[in-house]
C-alpha positions in Angstrom: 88.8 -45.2 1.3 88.7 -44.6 4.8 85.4 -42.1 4.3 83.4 -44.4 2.6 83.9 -47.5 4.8 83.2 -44.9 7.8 80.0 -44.1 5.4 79.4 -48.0 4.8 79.4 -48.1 8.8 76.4 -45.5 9.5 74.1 -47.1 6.5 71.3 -48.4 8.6 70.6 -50.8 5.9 73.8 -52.8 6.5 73.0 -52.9 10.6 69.5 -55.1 9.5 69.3 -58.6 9.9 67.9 -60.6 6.6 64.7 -60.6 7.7 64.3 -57.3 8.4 66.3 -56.7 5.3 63.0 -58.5 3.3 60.5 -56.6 5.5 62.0 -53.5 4.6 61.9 -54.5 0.7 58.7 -55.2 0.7 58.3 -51.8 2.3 60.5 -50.3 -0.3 58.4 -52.2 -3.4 55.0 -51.1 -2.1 56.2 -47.2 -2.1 57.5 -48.3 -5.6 61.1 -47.4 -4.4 62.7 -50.5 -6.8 65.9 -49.9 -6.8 65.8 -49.9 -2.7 63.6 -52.8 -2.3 65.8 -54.5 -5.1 68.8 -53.4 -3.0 67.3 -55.2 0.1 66.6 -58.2 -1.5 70.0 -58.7 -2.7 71.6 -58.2 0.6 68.8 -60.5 2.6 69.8 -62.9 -0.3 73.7 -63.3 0.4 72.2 -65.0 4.0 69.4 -67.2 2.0 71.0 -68.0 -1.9 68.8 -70.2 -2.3 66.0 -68.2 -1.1 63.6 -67.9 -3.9 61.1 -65.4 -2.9 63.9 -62.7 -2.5 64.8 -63.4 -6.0 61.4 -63.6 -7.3 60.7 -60.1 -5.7 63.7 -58.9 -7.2 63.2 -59.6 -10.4 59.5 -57.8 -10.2 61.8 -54.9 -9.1 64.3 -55.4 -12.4 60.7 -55.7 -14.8 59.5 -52.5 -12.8 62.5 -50.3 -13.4 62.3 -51.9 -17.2 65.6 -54.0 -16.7 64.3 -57.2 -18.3 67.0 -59.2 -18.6 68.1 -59.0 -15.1 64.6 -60.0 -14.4 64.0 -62.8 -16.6 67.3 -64.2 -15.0 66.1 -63.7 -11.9 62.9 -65.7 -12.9 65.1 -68.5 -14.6 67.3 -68.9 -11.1 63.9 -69.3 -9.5 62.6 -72.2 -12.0 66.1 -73.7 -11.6 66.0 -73.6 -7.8 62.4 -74.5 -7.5 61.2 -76.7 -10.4 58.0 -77.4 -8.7 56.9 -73.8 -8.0 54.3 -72.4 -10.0 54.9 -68.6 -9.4 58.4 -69.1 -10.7 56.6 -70.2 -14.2 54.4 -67.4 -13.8 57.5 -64.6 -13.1 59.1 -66.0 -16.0 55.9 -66.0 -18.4 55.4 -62.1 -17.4 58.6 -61.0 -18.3 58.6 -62.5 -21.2 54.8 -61.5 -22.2 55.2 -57.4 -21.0 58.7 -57.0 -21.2 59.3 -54.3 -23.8 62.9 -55.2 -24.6 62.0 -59.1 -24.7 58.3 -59.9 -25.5 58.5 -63.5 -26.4 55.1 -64.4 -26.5 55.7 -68.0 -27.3 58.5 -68.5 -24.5 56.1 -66.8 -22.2 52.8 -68.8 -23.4 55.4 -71.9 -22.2 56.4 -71.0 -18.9 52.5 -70.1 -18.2 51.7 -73.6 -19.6 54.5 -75.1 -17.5 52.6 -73.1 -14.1 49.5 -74.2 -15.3 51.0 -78.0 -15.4 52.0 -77.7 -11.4 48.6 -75.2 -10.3 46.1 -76.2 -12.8 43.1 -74.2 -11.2 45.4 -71.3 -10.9 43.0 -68.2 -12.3 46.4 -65.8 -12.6 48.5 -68.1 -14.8 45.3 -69.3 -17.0 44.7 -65.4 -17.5 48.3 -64.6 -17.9 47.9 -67.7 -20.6 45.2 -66.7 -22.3 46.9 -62.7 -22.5 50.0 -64.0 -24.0 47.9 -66.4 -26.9 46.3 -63.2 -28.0 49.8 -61.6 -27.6 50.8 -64.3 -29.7 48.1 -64.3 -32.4 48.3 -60.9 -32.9 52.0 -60.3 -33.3 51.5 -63.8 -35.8 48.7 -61.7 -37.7 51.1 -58.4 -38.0 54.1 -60.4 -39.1 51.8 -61.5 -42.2 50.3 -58.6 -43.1 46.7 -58.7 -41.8 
């Protein structure tokens, strides 16, 4: 025990302040290092809970490493904490849409709809939108047989 809280001690991780923490993260994303930019985030979020861009970053890290759930509830603490935030619709409508493990076309075409509804000339959620009708249509048209 003693060894790994003398470890614990030397991770220069754990010596950043929460800003630096997100700084870092975004570092971390852009190098596609997930799991250490989702690492950062989650530490830089026990200062800031309510901080919703960590968690929104975070849960681009969870669809990245192709851990959807964690990442649509990521998206959902967003929309709860933020109500009035258009990316939080948009977060939720991606995981939904390109999620391999959920792909809930309908639920995503809704939280697009719902971004749309807060940033109606918002170009990203309208194509996002438009991606998830055809989505939609065709998973309608295999379910049928045509």
């Amino acid at each position: 025990m003693a060894y790994v809280k003398s470890k614990e001690k030397d991770d220069p991780i754990l010596k950043m302040n929460p800003a630096n923490m997100k700084i870092e993260g975004n570092k971390a994303y852009k190098r596609k290092d997930y799991i250490t930019a989702a690492r950062l985030y989650t530490m830089a979020e026990g200062d800031y809970p309510e901080n919703v861009t960590l968690i929104s970053n975070r849960s681009v890290c969870w669809l990245k490493m192709g851990e959807g759930d964690k990442a649509l509830r990521d998206a959902q603490i967003c929309r709860a904490l933020r109500r009035d935030w258009p990316k939080a619709c948009f977060r939720e409508g991606v995981i939904m849409l390109w999620s391999f493990c959920l792909q809930d076309y309908e639920k995503a075409c809704d939280a697009f709809l719902d971004g749309l509804k807060l940033d109606p000339g918002n170009t990203e959620i309208e194509n996002a939108l438009r991606e998830a009708f055809r989505s939609l249509e065709i998973s309608h048209s295999v379910k049928k047989g045509h």
